[in-house]
N, C-alpha and C positions, 0 to 999 in steps of 0.2 A: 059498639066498636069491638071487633076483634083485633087483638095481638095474631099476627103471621110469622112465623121464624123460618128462615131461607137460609137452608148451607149452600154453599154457593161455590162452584171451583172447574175450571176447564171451558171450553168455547162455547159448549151448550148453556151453561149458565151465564156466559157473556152477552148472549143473545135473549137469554131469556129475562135478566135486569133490565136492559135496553127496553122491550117490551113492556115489563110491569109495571118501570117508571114511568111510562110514557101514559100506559091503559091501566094503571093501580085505582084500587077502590080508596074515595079518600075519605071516609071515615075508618079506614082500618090504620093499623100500626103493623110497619114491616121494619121488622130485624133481622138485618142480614149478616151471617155470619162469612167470613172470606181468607183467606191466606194470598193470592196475590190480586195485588193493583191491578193488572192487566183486564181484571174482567170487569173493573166497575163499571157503572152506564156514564155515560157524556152530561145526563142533566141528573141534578139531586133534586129530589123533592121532598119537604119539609117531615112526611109521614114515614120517610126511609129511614133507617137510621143503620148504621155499617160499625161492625167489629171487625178490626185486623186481628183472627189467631186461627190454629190447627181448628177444625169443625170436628176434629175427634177427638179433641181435649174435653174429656168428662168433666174435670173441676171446673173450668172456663164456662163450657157450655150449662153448666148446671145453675151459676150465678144468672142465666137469661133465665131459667125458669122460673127465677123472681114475679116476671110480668104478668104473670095470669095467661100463660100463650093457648091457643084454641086450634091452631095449625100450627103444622111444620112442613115442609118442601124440602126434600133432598137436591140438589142439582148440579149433580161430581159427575166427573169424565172417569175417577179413577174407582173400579171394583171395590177392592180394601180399604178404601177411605168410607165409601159409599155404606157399606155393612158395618165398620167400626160406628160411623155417625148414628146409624141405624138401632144396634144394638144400644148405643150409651143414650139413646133419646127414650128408647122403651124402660130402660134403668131408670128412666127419672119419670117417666110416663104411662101408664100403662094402656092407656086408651086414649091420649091424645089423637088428633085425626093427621093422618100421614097416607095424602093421595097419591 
């Protein structure tokens, strides 16, 4: 079973929860990280699991690399969030896979 970590923020990643929940692997574990409600998916499924905070908060984000995670998925609308999330994941990671 892989751990997946999903930042998650803007229309594209609205679209793209709606999808994963629907077509997720379900022996995987997905943690998604999010700052607004607006883009959750309509159906939860038991393997998702959702944090409300900034996806560039390094302290925050760092207590998820507790899980043993194997992936991370960037999936912001916004440039500077995007590369802040980016850099603080390589801080804590240095070879984690980041497609």
């Amino acid at each position: 079973m892989k751990n997946v970590l999903i930042l998650a923020d803007g229309i594209v990643a609205k679209h793209f929860l709606e999808k994963a929940s629907q077509n997720y692997v379900a022996n995987n574990s997905y943690f998604v990280v999010y700052y607004d409600d607006k883009i959750l998916p309509k159906t939860k499924t038991e393997n998702f699991r959702f944090f409300k905070f900034d996806p560039t908060s390094f302290v925050k984000l760092s207590k998820l690399f507790d899980e043993k995670l194997s992936q991370v998925m960037i999936v912001m609308g916004n440039k500077i969030d995007t590369i802040a999330s980016y850099e603080n994941i390589r801080r804590l990671d240095k070879n984690i896979k980041l497609p």
